[in-house]
Legacy VTK file of the C-alpha trace (Angstrom):
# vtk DataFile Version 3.0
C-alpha trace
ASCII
DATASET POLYDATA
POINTS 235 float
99.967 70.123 142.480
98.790 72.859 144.942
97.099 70.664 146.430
99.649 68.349 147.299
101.358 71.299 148.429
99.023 72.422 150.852
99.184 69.134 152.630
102.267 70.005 153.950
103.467 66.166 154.069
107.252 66.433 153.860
109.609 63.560 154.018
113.052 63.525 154.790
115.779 61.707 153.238
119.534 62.322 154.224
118.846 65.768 155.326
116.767 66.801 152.164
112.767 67.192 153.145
110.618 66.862 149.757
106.963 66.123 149.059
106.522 63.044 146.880
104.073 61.886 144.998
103.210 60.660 141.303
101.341 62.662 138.931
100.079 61.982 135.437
101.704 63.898 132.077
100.828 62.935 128.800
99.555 59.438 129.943
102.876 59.211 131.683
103.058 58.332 135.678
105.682 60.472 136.910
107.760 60.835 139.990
107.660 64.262 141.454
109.351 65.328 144.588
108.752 69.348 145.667
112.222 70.287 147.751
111.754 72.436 150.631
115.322 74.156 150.931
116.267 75.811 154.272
116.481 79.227 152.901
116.385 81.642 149.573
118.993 82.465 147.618
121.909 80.794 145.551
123.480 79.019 148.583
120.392 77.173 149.924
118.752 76.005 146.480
122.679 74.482 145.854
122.660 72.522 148.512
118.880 71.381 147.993
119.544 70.663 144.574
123.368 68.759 145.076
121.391 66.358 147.594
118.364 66.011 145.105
120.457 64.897 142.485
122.265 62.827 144.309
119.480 60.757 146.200
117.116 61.032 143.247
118.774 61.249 139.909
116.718 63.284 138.476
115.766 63.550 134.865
114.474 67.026 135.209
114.710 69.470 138.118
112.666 72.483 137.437
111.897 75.868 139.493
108.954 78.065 139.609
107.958 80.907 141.677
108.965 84.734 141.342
111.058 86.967 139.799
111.812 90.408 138.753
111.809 91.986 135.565
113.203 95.598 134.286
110.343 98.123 133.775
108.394 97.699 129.949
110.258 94.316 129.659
106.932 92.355 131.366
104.508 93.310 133.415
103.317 91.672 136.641
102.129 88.453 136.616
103.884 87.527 133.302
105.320 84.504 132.652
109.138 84.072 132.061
110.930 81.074 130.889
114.683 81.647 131.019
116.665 80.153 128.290
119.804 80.970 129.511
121.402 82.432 133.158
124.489 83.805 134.559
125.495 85.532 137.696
124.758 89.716 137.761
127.429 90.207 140.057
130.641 88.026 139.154
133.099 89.653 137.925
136.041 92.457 139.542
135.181 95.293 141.237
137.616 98.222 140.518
137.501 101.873 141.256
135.013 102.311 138.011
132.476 99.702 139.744
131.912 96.273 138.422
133.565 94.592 135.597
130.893 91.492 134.951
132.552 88.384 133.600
128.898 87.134 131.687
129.108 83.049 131.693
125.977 82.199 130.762
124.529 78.663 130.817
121.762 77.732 128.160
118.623 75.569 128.096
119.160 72.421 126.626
117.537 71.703 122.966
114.361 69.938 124.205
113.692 72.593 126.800
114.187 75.193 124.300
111.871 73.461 121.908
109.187 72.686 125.041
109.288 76.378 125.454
108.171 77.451 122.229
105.452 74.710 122.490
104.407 76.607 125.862
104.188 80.041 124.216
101.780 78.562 121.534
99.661 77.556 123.949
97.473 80.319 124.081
94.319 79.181 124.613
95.375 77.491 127.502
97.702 80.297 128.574
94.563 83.148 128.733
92.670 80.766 130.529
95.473 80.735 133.207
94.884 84.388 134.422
90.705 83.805 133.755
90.621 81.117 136.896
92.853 83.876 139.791
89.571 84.468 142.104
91.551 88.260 143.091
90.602 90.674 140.340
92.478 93.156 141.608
95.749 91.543 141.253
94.692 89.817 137.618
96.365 90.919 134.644
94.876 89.949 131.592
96.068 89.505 128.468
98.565 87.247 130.319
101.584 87.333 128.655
104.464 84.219 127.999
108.173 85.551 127.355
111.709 84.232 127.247
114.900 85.434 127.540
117.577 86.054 129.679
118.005 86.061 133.694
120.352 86.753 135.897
121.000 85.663 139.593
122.783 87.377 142.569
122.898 86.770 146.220
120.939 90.139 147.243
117.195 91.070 146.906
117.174 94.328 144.729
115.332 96.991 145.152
117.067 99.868 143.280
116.381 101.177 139.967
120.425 102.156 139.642
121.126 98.475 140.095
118.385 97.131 138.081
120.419 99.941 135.003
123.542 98.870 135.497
122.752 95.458 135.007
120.431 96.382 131.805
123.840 98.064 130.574
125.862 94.991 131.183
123.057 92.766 129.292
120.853 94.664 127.195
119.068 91.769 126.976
117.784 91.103 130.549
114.444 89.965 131.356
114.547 88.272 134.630
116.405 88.756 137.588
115.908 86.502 140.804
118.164 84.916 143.546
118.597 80.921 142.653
117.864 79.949 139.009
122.334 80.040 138.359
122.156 77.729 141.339
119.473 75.439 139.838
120.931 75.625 136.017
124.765 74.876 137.746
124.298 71.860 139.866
121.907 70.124 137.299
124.417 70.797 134.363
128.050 70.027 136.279
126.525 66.925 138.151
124.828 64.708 136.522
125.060 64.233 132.674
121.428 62.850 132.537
119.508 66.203 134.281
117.840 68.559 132.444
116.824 72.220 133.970
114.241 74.390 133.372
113.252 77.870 135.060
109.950 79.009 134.910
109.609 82.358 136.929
106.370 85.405 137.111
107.049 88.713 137.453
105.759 90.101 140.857
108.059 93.456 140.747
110.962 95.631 138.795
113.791 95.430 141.144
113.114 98.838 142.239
112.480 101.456 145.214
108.632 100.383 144.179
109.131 96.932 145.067
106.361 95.008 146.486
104.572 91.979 147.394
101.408 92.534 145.902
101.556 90.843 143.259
103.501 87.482 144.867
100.646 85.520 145.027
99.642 86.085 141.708
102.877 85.462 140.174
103.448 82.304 142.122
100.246 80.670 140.978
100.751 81.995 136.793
104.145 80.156 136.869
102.998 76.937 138.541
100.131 76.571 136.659
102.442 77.514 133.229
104.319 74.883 134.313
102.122 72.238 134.570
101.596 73.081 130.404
106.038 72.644 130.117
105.410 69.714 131.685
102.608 67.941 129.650
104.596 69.034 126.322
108.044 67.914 127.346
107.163 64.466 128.395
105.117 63.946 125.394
106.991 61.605 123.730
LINES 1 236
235 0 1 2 3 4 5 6 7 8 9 10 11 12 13 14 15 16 17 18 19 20 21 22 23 24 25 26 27 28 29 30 31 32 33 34 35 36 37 38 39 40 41 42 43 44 45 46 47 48 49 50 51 52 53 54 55 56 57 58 59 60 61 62 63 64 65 66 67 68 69 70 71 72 73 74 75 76 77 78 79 80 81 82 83 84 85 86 87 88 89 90 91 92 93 94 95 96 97 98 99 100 101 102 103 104 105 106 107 108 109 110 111 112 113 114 115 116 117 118 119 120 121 122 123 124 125 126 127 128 129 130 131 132 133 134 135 136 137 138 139 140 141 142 143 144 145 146 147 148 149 150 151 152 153 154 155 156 157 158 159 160 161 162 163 164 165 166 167 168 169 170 171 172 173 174 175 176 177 178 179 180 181 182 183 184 185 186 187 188 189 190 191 192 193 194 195 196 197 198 199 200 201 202 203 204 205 206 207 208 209 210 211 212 213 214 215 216 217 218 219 220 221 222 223 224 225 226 227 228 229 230 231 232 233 234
């Protein structure tokens, strides 16, 4: 897949630019378009994902890359698979702060159960971490979790924020800017689409926060992904 990446070959259909290409799972030839949406955030993955669903019809629309995790929840490089989202920062803001309204949208059954197929993986998980050529950015053991994330329009960087949320959900795991986005459009659109949302952890949300680990983290949850999707197309 990173390879198809690199190539940089992107097609445009109706205003949505993808890479497409097939790609063997299970003994299955699939259909696998990469989207390329014009920014980060909530906003821009909607709109990449409303035109992908309704061009492509998806059976699956799944999103990989980076996220960030509250301190001894993960450490970086970990790999997260969110089982359910909601939005950090809906809610009403009074004179006490914010009052969250949590509305959380779950994994479906066979996602769920593809999960726990990925965490038992772990042969194939260690060896993950074992092929990154930058040892100083390696984490080993390499560790699979799930649990809950959250999504907001800002990038954090503030250990105050990254508490308050913690309060509002004790159990937090991931926060990032798009994965509401991605679970929203593929469960209001089209009855058919499944989502899943397989994020690393490159920082903790916090004055700390840094890119060193990015690279790392981008290439744990692509390759971890590549194992969700040789077990969920396996029958």
């Amino acid at each position: 897949l990173g390879d198809v990446y690199k190539r940089q070959n992107y097609k445009e259909h109706s205003g949505l630019q993808y890479i497409g290409f097939s790609y063997k799972v299970a003994g299955k030839e699939l259909s696998i378009a990469i989207l390329k949406p014009c920014g980060m955030g909530l906003v821009p993955a909607s709109m990449a994902i409303t035109q992908a669903i309704i061009l492509m019809k998806p059976r699956l629309i799944m999103m990989t890359g980076v996220c960030a995790t509250p301190k001894d929840k993960a450490n970086f490089g970990d790999i997260l698979l969110f089982d359910s989202v909601y939005l950090h920062d809906e809610g009403k803001i009074t004179e006490a702060g914010l009052q969250p309204d949590i509305r959380t949208i779950n994994v479906s059954k066979k996602v769920s159960d593809t999960f726990d197929k990925v965490i038992g993986q772990t042969g194939q998980i260690n060896s993950i971490s074992k092929k990154w050529p930058e040892k100083m950015t390696r984490r080993e053991p390499l560790e699979v979790k799930r649990g809950v994330a959250a999504s907001g329009m800002a990038v954090i960087a503030s250990a105050k924020s990254i508490s308050e949320k913690t309060n509002h959900q004790r159990k937090l795991l991931a926060i990032d800017m798009e994965s509401y986005a991605i679970a929203y459009c593929a469960t209001s659109m089209y009855n058919e689409c499944d989502w899943a949302v397989i994020k690393s952890v490159q920082d903790n949300g916090d004055s700390d926060k840094k890119d060193t680990y990015r690279h790392y983290a981008c290439y744990t949850s692509a390759r971890c992904s590549i194992l969700f999707l040789e077990q969920y197309f396996s029958k």
